[in-house]
C-alpha positions, 0 to 999 in steps of 0.5 A, spaced: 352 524 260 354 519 265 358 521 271 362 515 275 367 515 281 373 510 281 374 506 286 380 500 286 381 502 279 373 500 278 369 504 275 363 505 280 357 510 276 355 516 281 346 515 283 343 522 281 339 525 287 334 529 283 332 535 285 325 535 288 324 543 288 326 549 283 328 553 289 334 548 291 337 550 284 336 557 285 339 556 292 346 552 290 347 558 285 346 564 289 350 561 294 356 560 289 354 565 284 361 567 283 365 561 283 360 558 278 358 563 273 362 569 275 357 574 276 354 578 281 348 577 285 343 583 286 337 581 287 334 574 288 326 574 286 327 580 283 320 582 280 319 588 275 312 590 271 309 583 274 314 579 272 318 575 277 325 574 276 330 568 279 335 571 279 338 578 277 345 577 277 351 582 273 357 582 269 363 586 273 366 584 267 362 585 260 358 591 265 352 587 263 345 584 267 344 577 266 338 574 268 338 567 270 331 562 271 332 556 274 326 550 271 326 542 274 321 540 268 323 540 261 316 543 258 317 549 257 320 555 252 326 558 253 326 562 247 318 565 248 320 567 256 329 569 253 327 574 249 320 576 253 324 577 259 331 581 254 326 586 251 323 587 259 330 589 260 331 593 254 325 596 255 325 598 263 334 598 264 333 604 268 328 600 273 335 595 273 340 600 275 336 603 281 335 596 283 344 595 282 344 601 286 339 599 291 341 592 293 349 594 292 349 600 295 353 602 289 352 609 285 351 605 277 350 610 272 345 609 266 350 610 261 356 605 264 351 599 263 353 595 256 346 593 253 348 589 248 352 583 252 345 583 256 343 576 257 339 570 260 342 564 263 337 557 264 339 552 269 336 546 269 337 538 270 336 537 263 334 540 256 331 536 251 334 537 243 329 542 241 331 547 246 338 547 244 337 547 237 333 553 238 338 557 242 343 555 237 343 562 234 350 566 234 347 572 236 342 570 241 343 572 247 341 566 251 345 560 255 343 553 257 346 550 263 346 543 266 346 541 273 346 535 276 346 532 283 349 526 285 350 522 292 356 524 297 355 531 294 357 531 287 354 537 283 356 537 275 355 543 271 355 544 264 354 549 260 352 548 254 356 550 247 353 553 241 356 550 234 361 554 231 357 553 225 350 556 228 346 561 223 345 568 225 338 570 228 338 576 222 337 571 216 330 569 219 330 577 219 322 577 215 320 572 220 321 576 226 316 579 231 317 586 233 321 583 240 326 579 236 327 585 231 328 589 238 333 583 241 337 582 235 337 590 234 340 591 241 344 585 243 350 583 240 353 576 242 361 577 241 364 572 237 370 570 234 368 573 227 367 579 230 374 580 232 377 578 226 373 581 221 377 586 216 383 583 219 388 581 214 389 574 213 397 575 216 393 577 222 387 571 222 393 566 221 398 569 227 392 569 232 389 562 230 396 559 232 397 563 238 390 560 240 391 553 238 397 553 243 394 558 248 387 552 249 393 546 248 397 548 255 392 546 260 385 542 259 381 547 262 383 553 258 377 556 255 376 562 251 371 568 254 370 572 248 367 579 250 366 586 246 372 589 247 378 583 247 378 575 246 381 572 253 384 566 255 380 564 262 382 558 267 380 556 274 374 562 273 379 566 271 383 571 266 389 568 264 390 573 258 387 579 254 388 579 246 386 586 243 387 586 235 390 592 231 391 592 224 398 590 224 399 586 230 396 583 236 397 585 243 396 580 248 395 584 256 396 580 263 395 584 269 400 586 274 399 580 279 400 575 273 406 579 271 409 578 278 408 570 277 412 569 271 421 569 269 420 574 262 429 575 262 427 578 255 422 583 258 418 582 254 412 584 257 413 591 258 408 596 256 404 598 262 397 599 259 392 603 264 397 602 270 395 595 271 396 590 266 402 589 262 403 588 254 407 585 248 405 586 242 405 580 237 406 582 229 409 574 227 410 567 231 418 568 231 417 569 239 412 565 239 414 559 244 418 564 248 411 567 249 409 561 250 412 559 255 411 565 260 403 565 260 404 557 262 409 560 268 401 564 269 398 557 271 402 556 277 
């Protein structure tokens, strides 16, 4: 991807300043983890069973540890060392509460983690094709990202998308090692499909035109699919939490978003849990309406 900055109307192309070390990566991260992933640092160069880990980071909102290595170079798998370092987190989990705790100072409990949405995150300047074609699974837990430095301080990420037609590691099941076996059995990468599966097609319908319109209000509206909801996220943040039911579709803002927006029809008006707002959807016939108060969220 090239990258250019205007000036007079003429495009200028941006001069990509290369990183010398892994540890200034890992250091722009660490500093921004937050702002750029979402996560939490627990632990830089975090070592268990003679493995050293970049980054231990965790998922206040999956409740799930990611692991996240940085690499400058291309030469290496990311699959042998993602699921390697998966199945050492399945296999010690309780070695990485007693570090959240520790390094937090928090009172994490085993059974609070949710192992499945365990994942690990690859950063690097580039990949080559063979590295995002052997992650293109849709139950693997593993992710691609890029980043790029460029003169005047510009850094561009990107994060690299599975096809929406990638295959199930489960299909390559008589194939696979006692860790694969271990990782597919265990992690669970979220998907549409999973939402949607045994929904009626009244259902299916409702919500693929409420989505369309949701991702067409902004141009940097994405969707971020968890175990237990499909929200709508902007600017590293959650717009709007879609929960299914067999008859309807509930769509949850939290409190301070309910404050943002003009709903004379009150139609967001089910507190669920005391802290997040409610309306449940059976059809389209309010379909603009709706609309139009998650676009006043924007603001």
């Amino acid at each position: 991807m090239k990258h250019y900055q205007i000036q007079d109307q003429t495009l200028a192309a941006l001069i990509e300043q290369p990183f010398k070390l892994e540890k200034e990566i890992q250091s722009i991260f660490e500093n921004n983890l937050m702002l750029l992933t979402g996560l939490e640092l627990v632990k830089s160069e975090f070592t268990i069973k003679n493995n050293r880990i970049d980054t231990l980071a965790f998922d206040p909102e999956s409740l799930a540890f990611v692991i996240i290595e940085y690499k400058r170079e291309r030469n290496y798998s990311v699959v042998d060392q993602g699921f390697t370092y998966l199945n050492l987190m399945l296999e010690y989990q309780a070695n990485f509460v007693i570090a959240y705790n520790e390094y937090l100072n928090k009172n994490l409990k085993l059974k609070d983690i949710d192992w499945s949405q365990s994942r690990i995150l690859f950063v690097s300047p580039h990949f080559t094709d063979f590295q995002k074609q052997s992650t293109n699974f849709k139950d693997i837990g593993i992710e691609l990202w890029e980043v790029e430095r460029f003169e005047n301080g510009i850094l561009s990420i990107n994060k690299i998308k599975k096809s929406k037609e990638s295959p199930s590691l489960k299909q390559l099941q008589s194939i696979q090692s006692p860790i694969i076996q271990n990782i597919t059995q265990n992690i669970v990468q979220y998907d549409e499909d999973y939402h949607l599966a045994n929904r009626s097609d009244d259902i299916k319908e409702l919500y693929e035109q409420f989505r369309d319109s949701i991702l067409n209000l902004a141009p940097d509206i994405e969707m971020n699919i968890r175990k237990n909801y499909i929200a709508f996220k902007c600017k590293n943040s959650n717009l709007l939490y879609v929960h299914f039911f067999k008859d309807f579709i509930r769509f949850d803002i939290s409190e301070q978003r309910r404050k943002l927006i003009d709903d004379p029809r009150n139609f967001f008006k089910d507190v669920v849990d005391g802290n997040y707002f409610a309306v449940k959807v059976k059809d389209s016939e309010n379909i603009e309406y709706i609309l139009s108060l998650i676009k006043q969220t924007l603001k």
